[in-house]
C-alpha positions in Angstrom: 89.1 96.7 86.9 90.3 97.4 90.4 92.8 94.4 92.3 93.6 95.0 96.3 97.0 93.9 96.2 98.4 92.4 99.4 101.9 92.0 100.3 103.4 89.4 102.6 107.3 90.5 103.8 108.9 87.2 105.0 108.1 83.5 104.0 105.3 82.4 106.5 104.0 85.9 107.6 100.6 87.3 107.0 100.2 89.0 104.2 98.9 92.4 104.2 96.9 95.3 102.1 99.4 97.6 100.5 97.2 99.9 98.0 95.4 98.8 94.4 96.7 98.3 90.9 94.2 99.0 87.8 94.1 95.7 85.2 92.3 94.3 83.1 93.1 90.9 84.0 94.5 89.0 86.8 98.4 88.7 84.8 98.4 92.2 84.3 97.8 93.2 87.9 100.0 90.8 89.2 102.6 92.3 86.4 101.6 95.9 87.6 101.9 95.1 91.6 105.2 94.0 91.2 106.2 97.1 89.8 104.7 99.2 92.1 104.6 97.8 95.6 107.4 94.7 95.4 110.2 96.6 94.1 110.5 99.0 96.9 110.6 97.1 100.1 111.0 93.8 100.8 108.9 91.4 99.7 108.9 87.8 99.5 105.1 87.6 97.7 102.2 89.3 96.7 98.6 88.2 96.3 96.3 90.4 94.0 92.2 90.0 94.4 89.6 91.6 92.5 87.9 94.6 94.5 84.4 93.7 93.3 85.2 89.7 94.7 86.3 91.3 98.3 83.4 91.5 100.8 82.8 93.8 103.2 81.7 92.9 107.0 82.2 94.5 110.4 80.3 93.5 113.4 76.7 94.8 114.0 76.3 94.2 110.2 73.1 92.7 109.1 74.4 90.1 106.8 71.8 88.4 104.5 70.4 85.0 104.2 72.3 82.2 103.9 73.1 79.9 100.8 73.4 76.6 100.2 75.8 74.9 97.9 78.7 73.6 97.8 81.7 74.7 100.5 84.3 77.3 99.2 87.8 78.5 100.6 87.9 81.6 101.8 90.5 84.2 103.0 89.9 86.8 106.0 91.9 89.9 106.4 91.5 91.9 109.7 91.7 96.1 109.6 94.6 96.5 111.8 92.8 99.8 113.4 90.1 102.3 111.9 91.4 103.6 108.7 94.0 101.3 108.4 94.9 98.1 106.2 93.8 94.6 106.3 95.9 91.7 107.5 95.2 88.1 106.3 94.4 86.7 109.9 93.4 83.4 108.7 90.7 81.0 106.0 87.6 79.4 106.5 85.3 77.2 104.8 81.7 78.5 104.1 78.6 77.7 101.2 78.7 81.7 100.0 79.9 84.9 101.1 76.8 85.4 103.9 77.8 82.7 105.3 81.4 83.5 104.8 81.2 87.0 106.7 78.9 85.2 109.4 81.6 82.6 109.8 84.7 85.4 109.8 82.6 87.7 112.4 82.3 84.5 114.7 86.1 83.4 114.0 88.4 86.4 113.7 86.0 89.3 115.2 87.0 88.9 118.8 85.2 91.9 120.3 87.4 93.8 117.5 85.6 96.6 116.5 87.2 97.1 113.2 85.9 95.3 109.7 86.9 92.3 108.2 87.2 91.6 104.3 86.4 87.9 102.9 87.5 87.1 99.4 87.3 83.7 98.0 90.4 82.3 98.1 90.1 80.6 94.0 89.9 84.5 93.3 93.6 85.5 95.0 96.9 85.6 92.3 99.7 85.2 94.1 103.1 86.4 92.7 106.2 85.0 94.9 110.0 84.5 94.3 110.0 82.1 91.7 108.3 83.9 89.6 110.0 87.4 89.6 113.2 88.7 91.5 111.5 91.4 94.4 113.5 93.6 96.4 117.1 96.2 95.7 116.1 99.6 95.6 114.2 101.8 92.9 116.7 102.9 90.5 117.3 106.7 91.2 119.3 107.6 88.1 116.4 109.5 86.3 116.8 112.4 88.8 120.5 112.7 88.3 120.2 115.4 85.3 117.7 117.7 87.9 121.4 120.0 88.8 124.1 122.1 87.6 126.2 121.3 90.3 127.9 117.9 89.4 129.4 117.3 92.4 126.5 116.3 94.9 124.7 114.6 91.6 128.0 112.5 91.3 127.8 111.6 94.7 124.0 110.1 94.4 124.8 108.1 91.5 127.9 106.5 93.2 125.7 105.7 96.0 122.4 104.5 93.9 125.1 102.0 92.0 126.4 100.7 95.6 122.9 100.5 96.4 121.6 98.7 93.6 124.6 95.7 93.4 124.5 95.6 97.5 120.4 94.5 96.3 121.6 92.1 93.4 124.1 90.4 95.8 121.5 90.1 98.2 118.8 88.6 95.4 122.0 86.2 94.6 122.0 88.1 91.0 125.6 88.6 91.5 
């Protein structure tokens, strides 16, 4: 199973579309973005959706009929420009995802020509601070051994050590 995985930098910003992880459940992909896209920059949490849960709407879409039920949370991510990724650009309440894209192309489309993603917000994992340490710096030692010459290979793991307790002093590990 495919999960977008959406990264949010600072407490109170938006969070925003950073790549995929493959899982089989939601644990695992939170497990798995962690590793590959809170590790490397800074990160404060990450939220992890199933693909097949995000929908797809742009405006000029013909969206189906509406539903009726019950009224449902749901997140809106905006493409920052054509090609690019989505940013969470606010929620809205709606009975099913017609009327949930109908709703975000009213809200959030703003003569924006670009396409909008709605997931259901019960469906988003969120991984933040309390539950894992993010941030330092992807430990470079594995590439030390790649030389001969031991001198600029010396040099590389002095500076990966500096960097990786300047990132535990900063995560308060230290």
């Amino acid at each position: 199973m495919i999960w977008e995985v959406f990264r949010q930098q600072q407490a109170g910003g938006d969070f925003v579309h950073c790549r995929d992880v493959h899982a089989p459940d939601r644990e695992m992909a939170k497990q798995f973005a962690v590793i590959q896209h809170g590790r490397r920059k800074p990160t404060n949490a990450l939220w992890v959706a199933p693909q097949d849960e995000i929908a797809h709407v742009a405006p000029g879409m013909e969206i189906e009929a509406s539903e009726h039920g019950d009224e449902q949370s749901w997140t809106v991510f905006r493409q920052d420009r054509a090609g690019g990724y989505h940013t969470e650009c606010g929620e809205l309440e709606a009975a099913g995802v017609a009327d949930a894209k109908r709703e975000a192309l009213d809200t959030f489309a703003e003569d924006d020509p670009h396409s909008l993603w709605v997931v259901e917000t019960e469906y988003i994992g969120e991984v933040n601070g309390d539950d894992v340490a993010f941030g330092g710096t992807t430990n470079k030692s594995y590439r030390f051994a790649q030389t001969y010459n031991v001198d600029p290979a010396a040099e590389e793991v002095e500076a990966s050590e500096s960097e990786q307790i300047e990132a535990e002093k900063q995560r308060g590990d230290i």
